[in-house]
N, C-alpha and C positions, 0 to 999 in steps of 0.2 A: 437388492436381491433379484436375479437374475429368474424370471418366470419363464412358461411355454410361450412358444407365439407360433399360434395353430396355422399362419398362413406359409413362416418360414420351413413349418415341418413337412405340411402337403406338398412344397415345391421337390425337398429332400426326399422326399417318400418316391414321386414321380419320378424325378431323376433318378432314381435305384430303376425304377421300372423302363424308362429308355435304356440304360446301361445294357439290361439283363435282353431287352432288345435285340440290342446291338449283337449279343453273341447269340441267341436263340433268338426267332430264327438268321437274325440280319449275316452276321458270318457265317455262319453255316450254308447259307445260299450263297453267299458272296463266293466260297470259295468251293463249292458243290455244282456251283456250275465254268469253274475255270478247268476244274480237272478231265479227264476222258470219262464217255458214261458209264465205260463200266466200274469205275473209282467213285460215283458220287456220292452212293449213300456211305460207303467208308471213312469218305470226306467228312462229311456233316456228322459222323458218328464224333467225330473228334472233338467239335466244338458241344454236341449235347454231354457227350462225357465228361470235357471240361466242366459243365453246367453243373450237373450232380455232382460228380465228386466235390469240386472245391466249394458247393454250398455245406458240403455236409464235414468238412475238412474245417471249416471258417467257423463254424457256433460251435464244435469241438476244440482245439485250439487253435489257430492261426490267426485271429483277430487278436488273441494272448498275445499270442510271440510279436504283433505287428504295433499292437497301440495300448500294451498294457503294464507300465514302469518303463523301466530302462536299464537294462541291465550293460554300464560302461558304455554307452552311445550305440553297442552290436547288436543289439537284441532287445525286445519287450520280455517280460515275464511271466508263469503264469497263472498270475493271478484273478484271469478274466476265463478259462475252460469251462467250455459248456457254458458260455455264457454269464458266467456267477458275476452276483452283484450292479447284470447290466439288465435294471427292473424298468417296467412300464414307465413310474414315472423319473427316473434317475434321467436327470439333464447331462448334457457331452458339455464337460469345462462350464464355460463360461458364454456358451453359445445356451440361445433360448429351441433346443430342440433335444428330443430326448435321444441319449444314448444309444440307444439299438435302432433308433433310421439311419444314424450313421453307421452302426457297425452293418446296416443293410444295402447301405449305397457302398460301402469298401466294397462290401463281399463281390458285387459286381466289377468291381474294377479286379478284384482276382481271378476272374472268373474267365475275363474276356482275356487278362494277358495272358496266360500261359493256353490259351486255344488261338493266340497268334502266331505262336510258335509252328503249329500244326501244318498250317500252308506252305514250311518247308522242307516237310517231309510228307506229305502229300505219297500216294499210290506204293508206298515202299514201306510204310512201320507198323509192325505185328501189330494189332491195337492191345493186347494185354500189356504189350510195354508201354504202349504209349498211354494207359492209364497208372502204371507203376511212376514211369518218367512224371505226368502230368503231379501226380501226388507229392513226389520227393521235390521236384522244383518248386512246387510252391509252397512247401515248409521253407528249403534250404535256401530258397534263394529272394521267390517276392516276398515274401515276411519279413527279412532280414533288412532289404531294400526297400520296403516300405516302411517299416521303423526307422533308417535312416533317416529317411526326408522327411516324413509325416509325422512319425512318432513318438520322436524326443532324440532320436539319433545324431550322432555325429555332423551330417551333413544338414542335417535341420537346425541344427543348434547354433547360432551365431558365438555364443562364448568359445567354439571349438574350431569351425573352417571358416569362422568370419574372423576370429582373433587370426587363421592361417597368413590373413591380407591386410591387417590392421585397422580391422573392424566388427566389433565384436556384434555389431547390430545385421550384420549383413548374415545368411543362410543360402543354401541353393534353391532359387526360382524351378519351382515345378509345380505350377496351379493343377494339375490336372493329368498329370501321368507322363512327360516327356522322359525321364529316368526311371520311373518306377513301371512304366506300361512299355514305351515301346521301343527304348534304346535294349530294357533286358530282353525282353520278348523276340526282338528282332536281331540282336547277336548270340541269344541263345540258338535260333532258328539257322541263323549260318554253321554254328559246330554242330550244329546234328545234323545239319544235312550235309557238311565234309563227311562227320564220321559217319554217316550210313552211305556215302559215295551215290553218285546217277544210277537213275531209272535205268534199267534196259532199252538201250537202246537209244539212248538218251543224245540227241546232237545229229541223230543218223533219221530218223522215222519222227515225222509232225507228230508234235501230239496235241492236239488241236482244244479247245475246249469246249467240253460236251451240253453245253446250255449255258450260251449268251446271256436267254433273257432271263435266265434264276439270278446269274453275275450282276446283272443293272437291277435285279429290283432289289438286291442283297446290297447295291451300294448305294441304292436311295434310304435303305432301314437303318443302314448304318450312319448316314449323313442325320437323319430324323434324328436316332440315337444320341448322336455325339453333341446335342444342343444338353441332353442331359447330362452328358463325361463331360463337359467344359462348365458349361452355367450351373449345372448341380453343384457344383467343387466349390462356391461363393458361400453353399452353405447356406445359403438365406434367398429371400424372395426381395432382392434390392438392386441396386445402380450396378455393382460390382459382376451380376447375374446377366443384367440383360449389354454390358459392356463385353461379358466371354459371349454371347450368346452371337450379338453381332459381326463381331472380329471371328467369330468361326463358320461363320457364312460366309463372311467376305473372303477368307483365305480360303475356303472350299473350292468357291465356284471362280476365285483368280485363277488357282491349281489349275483346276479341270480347265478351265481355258486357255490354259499356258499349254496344257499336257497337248491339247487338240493341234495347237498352233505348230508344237514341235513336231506331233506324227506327221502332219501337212507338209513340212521342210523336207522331212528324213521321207515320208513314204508317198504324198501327195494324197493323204485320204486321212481322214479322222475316223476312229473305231470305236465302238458303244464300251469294249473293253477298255480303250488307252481312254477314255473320257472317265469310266468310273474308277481307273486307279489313279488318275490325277488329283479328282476330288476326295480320295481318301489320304493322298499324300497331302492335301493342305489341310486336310483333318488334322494328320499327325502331328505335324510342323507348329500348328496355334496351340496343340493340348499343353505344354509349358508354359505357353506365354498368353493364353486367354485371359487372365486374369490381373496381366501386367503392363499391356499394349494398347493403341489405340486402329483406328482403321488405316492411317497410311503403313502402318507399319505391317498390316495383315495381309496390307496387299502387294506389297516388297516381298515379304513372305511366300505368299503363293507361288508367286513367279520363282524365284530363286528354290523353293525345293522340288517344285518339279522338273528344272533345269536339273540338278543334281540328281533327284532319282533319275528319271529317264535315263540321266550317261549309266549310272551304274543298273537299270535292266537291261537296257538296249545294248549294252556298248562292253562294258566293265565285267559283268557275269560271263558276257562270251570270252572276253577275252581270261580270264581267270580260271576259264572252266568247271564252278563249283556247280551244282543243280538243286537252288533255291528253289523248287516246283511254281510255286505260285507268288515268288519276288516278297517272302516276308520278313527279308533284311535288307532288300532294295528299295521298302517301301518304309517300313517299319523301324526298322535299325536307322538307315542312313536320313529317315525325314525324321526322327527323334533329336538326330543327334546334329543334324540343321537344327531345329525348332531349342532346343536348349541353352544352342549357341546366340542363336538369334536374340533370344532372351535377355542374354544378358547385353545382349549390343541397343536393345530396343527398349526397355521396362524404362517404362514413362513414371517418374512422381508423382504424375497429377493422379495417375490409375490405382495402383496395385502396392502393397505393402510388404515387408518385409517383417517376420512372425511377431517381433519387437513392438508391431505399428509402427515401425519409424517407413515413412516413402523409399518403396525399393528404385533404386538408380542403375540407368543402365551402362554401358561405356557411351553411347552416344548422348549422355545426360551428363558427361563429368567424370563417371565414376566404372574407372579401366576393371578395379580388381576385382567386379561383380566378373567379367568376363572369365578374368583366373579363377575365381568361386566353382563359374560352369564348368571349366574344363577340367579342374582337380573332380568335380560331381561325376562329369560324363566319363571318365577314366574310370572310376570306381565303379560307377555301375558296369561298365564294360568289364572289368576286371571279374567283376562277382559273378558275372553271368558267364560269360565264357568260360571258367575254371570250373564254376560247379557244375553246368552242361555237360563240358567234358566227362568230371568225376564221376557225373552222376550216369550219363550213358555207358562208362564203361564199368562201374558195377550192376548196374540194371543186364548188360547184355552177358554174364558171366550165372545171371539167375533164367534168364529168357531171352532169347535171342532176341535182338528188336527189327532187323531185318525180315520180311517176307521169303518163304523157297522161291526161285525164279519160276518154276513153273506157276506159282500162284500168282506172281504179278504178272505174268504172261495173262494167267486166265482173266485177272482182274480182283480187286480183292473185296466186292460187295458179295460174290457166291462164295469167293476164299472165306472172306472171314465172318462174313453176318447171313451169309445161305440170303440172301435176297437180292433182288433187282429193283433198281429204278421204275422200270418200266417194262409192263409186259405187252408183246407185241402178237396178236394173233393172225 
């Protein structure tokens, strides 16, 4: 009989509260001081909006829809609204921790992806829509995609995309949000910032960013954070906990030193900026595979997705011309969908398991078709995200425009749209 184990729950419990972190205040600064100052508290409104709504979104139904039956692999059911049936002491499965600290550690992971999205629409989206948009994509789209992978879905289910490769033990590798956090969050972020088109002025006038040092301390709370988005996802207070914990330091600060190394090449100087987007790109890249890799592999890692992001901010955005404001599909999208790949190239047996328990295998272990597993995964999430982004902005903009008047983004949109300033200067 499967009792509490009060140390496994305090780790779970903490981990909910880095997560929650991570988006208040840690993103919120992160990207409140990339934008111009008169955008910043508009910025940060995005990620506290994020915060509320989808807390209050998730114990209403979305925790239903994400981890509650199954309805045909698409969906959870809703049988869990408002919480029903998930009591103080009702234990999660088979695991010795009670139900509602994990439906409180998800909640965090909803919370922060769809406030990733926001950084690339940055200075340009009405905020009424962008709390409409924020609500409709996380019913229609992380819910959906989080019962995939998590919660009894198709892609989690080895009898369904592991029978696809001729193994029915095999599932898609995502310990910790590579599909479900930041490949949707990060190609949802690219069609809405096509379909809202550039800033004013956008390619022509710097727009420089209005407080470095909110952006560095925003990517130290996030780095803090992310020991809880990876080692929290173990679930437990064990081997498997302080194995993400490690491999996500290590791919951090490779990142970040890979990132320094390249601005050195390309510009001859290392920036506090290009230093804390590096280290969130090796955040990104280990969040699938923290719980399946070991250190040499974290640190392959680093190096190779900050090579890959850099071309596509530095190189690949201009040459494309879309206006990603603050790179959260250069960062997010494109180190997701490195890290997932990587995943199944890397996922060591001695580490990390496969839902079955049987040892997940990676291609560089033997075992190719984990790599097809990933890439039929990464398609799908890409698929889901992008179609419903789409769908969803263009009935949201038919109710409310989700664009700004130009005059308003001229003026700035923290007097546009919230009557306040950053800072008053007498």
């Amino acid at each position: 009989m499967v009792t509490l184990n009060s140390g496994d729950t305090a780790w779970v419990l903490v981990s909910a509260a880095l997560v929650l972190l991570m988006t208040t205040p840690g993103l919120a600064l992160f990207y409140g001081g990339l934008v111009r100052k008169k955008n910043m508290l508009s910025t940060m409104a995005h990620s506290f909006g994020a915060a509320v709504l989808v807390s209050v979104l998730w114990v209403v139904v979305q925790y239903s829809l994400a981890f509650s039956g199954d309805v045909g692999g698409w969906i959870g059911n809703l049988q869990k609204v408002f919480m029903r049936d998930v009591g103080v002491n009702q234990l999660f499965g088979t695991l010795p921790i009670p139900e509602i600290s994990f439906s409180m550690f998800q909640m965090m992971f909803a919370i922060i992806t769809v406030a990733l999205i926001s950084g690339a629409v940055a200075e340009r989206m009405r905020f009424g829509a962008w709390m409409l948009f924020a609500a409709c994509w996380s019913l229609l789209i992380y819910a959906p995609l989080a019962h995939w992978v998590w919660g009894g879905g198709w892609l989690g289910n080895g009898s369904v995309i592991g029978k696809m490769f001729g193994n029915p033990d095999m599932n898609a590798l995502d310990f910790a949000g590579g599909l479900v956090v930041h490949i949707s969050s990060g190609v949802s972020a690219l069609v809405a910032a096509i379909y809202l088109g550039p800033r004013i002025r956008y390619g022509k006038d710097a727009m420089m960013p209005g407080n470095i040092v909110m952006t560095a301390i925003g990517a130290g709370l996030l780095w803090v954070g992310w020991f809880g988005f990876n080692a929290g996802s173990a679930l437990a207070a064990n081997g498997l906990a302080a194995n993400a914990f490690m491999v996500t330091n290590t791919s951090a600060a490779m990142a970040g030193l890979t990132w320094m190394a390249l601005e050195w090449l390309h510009h001859r100087k290392a920036t506090v900026v290009g230093v804390s987007t590096g280290i969130v790109a090796g955040l990104v890249a280990i969040t699938p595979a923290a719980g399946f890799v070991g250190i040499p592999a974290a640190l392959v890692m680093g190096v190779g997705v900050s090579v890959v992001c850099y071309l596509f901010v530095a190189f690949i955005k201009k040459l494309l011309g879309y206006d990603d404001a603050l790179d959260a599909f250069g960062v997010h999208g494109i180190g997701g969908i490195f890290g997932a790949i990587a995943t199944g190239l890397f996922a060591n047996p001695a580490i990390g398991t496969y839902l079955s328990g049987k040892p997940a295998i990676g291609a560089f272990y033997g075992n190719f078709a984990q790599l097809g597993v990933q890439l039929v995964s990464i398609g799908a999430s890409i698929a889901l995200a992008a179609v419903g982004t789409f769908v969803i902005l263009v009935v949201i903009n038919k109710i409310i425009p989700v664009r700004i008047e130009p005059q308003q983004e001229v003026y700035g949109l923290d007097l546009s749209l919230h009557g306040e300033v950053a800072s008053s200067e007498r």
